[in-house]
MARVEXDREN-906106 format. One record per residue: residue number from 0; residue in one letter; x, y, z of N, C-alpha, C in turn. Coordinates in nm, 3 decimals, padded with zeros to 5 digits. Atoms other than C-alpha are relative to their C-alpha. Layout:
N
(node NUM A (X Y Z) (X Y Z) (X Y Z)) ...
***
This chain:
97
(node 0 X (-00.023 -00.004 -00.143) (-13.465 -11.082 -04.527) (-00.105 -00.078 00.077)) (node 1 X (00.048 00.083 -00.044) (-13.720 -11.305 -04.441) (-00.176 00.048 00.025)) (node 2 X (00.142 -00.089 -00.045) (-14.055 -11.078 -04.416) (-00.086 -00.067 -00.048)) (node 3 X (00.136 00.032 00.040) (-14.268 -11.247 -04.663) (-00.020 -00.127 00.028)) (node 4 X (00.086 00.164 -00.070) (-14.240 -11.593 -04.522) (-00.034 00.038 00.143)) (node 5 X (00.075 -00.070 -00.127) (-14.332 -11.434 -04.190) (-00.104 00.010 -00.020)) (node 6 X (00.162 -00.070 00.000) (-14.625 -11.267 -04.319) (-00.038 -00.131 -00.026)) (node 7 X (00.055 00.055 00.075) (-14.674 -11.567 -04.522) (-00.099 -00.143 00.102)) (node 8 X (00.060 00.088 -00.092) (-14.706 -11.817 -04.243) (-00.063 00.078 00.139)) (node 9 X (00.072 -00.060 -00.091) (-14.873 -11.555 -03.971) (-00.133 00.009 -00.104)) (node 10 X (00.163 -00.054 00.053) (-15.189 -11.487 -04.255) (-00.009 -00.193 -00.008)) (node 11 X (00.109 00.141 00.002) (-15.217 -11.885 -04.279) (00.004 -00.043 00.128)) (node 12 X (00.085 00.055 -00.133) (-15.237 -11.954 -03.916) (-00.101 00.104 00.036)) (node 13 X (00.102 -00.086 -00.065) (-15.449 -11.652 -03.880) (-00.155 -00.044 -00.102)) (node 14 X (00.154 00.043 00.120) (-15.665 -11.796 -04.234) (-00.026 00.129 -00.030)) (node 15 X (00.024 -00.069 00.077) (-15.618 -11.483 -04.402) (00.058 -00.030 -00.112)) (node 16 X (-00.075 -00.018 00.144) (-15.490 -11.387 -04.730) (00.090 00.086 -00.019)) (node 17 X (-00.062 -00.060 -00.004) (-15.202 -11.247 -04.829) (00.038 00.074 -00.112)) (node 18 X (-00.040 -00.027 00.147) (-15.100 -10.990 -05.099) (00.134 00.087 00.002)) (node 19 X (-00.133 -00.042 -00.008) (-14.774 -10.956 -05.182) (00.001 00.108 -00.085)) (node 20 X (00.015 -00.082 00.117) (-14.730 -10.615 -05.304) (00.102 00.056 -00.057)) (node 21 X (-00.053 00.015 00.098) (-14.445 -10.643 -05.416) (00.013 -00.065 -00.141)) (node 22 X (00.024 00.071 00.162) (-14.531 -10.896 -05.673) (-00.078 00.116 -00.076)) (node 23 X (00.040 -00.118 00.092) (-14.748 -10.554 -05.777) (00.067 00.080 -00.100)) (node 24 X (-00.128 -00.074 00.045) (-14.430 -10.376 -05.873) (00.048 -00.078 -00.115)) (node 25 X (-00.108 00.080 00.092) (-14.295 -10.661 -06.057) (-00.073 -00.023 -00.106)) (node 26 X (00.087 00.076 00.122) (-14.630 -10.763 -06.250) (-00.047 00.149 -00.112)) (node 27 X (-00.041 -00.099 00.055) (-14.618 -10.396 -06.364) (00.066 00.037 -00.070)) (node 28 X (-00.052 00.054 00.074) (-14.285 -10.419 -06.489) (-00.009 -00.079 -00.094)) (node 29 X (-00.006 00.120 00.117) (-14.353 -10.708 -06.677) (-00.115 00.077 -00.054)) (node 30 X (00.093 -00.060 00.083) (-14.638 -10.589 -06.813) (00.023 00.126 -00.117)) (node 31 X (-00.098 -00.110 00.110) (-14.463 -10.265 -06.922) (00.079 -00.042 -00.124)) (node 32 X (-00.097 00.023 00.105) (-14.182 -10.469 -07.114) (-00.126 -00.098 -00.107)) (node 33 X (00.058 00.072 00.123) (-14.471 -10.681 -07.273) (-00.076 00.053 -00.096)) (node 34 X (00.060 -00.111 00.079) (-14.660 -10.355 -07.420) (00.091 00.106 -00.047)) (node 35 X (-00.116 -00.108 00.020) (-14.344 -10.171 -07.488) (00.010 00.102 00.086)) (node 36 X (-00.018 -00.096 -00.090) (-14.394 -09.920 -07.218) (00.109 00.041 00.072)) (node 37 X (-00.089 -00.068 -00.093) (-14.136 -09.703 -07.082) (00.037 00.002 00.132)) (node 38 X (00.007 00.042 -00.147) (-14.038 -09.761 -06.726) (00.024 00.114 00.045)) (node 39 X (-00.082 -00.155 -00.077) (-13.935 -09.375 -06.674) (-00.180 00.023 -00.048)) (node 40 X (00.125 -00.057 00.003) (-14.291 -09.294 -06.840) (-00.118 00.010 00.081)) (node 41 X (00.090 00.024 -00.107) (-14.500 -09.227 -06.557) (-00.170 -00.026 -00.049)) (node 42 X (00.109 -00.026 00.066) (-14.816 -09.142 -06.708) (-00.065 -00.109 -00.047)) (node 43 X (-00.022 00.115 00.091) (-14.827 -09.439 -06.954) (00.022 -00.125 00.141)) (node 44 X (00.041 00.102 -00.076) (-14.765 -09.648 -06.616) (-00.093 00.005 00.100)) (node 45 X (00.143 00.019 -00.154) (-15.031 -09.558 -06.385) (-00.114 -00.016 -00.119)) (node 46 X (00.125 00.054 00.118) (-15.255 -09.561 -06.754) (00.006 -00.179 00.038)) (node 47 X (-00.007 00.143 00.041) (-15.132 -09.950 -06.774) (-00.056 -00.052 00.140)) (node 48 X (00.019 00.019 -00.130) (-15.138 -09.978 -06.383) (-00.177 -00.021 -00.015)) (node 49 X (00.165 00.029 -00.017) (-15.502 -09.915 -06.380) (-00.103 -00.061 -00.074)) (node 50 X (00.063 00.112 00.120) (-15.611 -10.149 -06.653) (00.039 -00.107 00.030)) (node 51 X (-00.044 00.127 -00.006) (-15.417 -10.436 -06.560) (-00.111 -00.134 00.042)) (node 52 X (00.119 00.116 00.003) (-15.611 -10.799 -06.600) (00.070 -00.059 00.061)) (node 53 X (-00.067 00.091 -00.117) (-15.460 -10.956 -06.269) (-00.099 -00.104 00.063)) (node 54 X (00.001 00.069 -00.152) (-15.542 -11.227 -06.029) (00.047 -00.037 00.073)) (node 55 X (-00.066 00.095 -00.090) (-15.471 -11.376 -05.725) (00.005 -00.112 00.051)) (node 56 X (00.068 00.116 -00.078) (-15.541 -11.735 -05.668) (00.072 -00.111 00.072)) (node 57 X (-00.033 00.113 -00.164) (-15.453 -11.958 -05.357) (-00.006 -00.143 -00.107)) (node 58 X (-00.030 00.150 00.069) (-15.291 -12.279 -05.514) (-00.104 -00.131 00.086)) (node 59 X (00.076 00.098 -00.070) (-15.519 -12.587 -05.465) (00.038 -00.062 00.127)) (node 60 X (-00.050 00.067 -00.174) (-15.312 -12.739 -05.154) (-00.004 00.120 00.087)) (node 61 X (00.012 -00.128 -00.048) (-15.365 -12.369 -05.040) (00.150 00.068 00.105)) (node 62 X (-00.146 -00.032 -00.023) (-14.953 -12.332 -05.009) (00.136 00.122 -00.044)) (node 63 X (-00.073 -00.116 00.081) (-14.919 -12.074 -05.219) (-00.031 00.086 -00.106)) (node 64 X (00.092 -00.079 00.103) (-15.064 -11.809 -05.488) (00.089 00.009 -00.128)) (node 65 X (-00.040 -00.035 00.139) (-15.062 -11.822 -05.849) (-00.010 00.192 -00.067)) (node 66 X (-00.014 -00.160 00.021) (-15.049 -11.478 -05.996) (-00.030 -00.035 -00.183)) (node 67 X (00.044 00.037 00.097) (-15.253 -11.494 -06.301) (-00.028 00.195 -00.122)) (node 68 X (00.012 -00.103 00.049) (-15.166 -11.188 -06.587) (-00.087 00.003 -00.133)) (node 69 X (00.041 -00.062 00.090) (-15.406 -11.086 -06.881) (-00.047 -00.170 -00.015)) (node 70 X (-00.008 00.154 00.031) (-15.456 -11.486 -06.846) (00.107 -00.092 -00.014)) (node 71 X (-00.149 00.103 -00.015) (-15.131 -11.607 -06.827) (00.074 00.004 00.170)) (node 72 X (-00.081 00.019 -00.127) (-14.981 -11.760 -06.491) (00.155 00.067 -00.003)) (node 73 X (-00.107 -00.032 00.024) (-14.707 -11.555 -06.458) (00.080 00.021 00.128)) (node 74 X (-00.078 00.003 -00.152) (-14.589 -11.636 -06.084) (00.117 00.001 -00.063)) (node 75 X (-00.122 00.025 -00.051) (-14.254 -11.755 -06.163) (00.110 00.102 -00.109)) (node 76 X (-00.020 -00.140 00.079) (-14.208 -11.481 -06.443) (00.037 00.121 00.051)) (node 77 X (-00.050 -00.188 -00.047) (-14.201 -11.176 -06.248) (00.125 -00.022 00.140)) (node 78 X (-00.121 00.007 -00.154) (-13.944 -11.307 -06.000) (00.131 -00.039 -00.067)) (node 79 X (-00.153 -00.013 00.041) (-13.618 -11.270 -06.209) (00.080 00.152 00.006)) (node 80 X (-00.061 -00.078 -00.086) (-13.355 -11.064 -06.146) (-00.065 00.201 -00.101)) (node 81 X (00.021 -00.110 00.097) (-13.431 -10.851 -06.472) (-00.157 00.122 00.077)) (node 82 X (00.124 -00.109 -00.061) (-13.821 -10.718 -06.366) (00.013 -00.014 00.111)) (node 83 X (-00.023 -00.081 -00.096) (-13.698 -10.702 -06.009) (00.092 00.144 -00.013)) (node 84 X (-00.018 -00.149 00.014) (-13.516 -10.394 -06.127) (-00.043 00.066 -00.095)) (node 85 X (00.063 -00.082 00.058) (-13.767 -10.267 -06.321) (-00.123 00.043 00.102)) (node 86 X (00.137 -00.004 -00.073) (-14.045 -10.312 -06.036) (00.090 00.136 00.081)) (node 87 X (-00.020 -00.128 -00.069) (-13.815 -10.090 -05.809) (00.006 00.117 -00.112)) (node 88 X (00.040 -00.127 00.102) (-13.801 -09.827 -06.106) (-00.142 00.008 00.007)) (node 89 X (00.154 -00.013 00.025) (-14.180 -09.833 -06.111) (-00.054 00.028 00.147)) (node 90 X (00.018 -00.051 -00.141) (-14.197 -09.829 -05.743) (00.023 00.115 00.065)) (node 91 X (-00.074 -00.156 -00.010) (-14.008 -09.506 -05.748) (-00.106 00.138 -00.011)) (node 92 X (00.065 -00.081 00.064) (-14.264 -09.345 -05.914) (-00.163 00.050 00.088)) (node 93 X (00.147 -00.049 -00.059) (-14.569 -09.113 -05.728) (-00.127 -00.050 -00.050)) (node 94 X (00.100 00.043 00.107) (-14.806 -09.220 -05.989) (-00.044 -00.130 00.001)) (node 95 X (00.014 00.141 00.020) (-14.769 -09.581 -05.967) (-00.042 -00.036 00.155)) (node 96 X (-00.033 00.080 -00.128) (-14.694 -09.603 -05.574) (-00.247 00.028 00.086)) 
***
């Protein structure tokens, strides 16, 4: 619906930073299916949740953020249709949110 290019271009004329937290949800997901983790197992995802080896880094023309997992760029990874419905399952969850 149009929110995160909003935010996206209000934090770069303001020269902030932006964190999409939905990409949180999704890099979660993925993470889950790459350790075998359960997506109903709450427990097991706020364990993984709070270990996760993330970054966020502002692409060199500063147009856009890489999303860097356990060492692997995995921007364009967590944006298929599959771990978008695993991020909302994980989003669901008290533990995770």
């Amino acid at each position: 619906s149009g929110k995160g290019t909003v935010a996206g271009l209000l934090a770069k004329k303001l020269g902030w930073c932006l964190l999409d937290s939905g990409a949180l949800y999704r890099l979660l997901a993925f993470a889950a299916r790459n350790h075998g983790v359960d997506l109903t197992n709450e427990e097991a995802l706020k364990l993984l949740a709070a270990h996760l080896d993330v970054q966020f880094e502002t692409t060199a023309a500063g147009q856009g953020q890489r999303i860097i997992l356990e060492g692997e760029d995995v921007t364009q990874a967590i944006r298929n249709e599959q771990i978008g419905s695993g991020a909302s399952q994980v989003a669901s969850l008290p533990a995770v949110r």
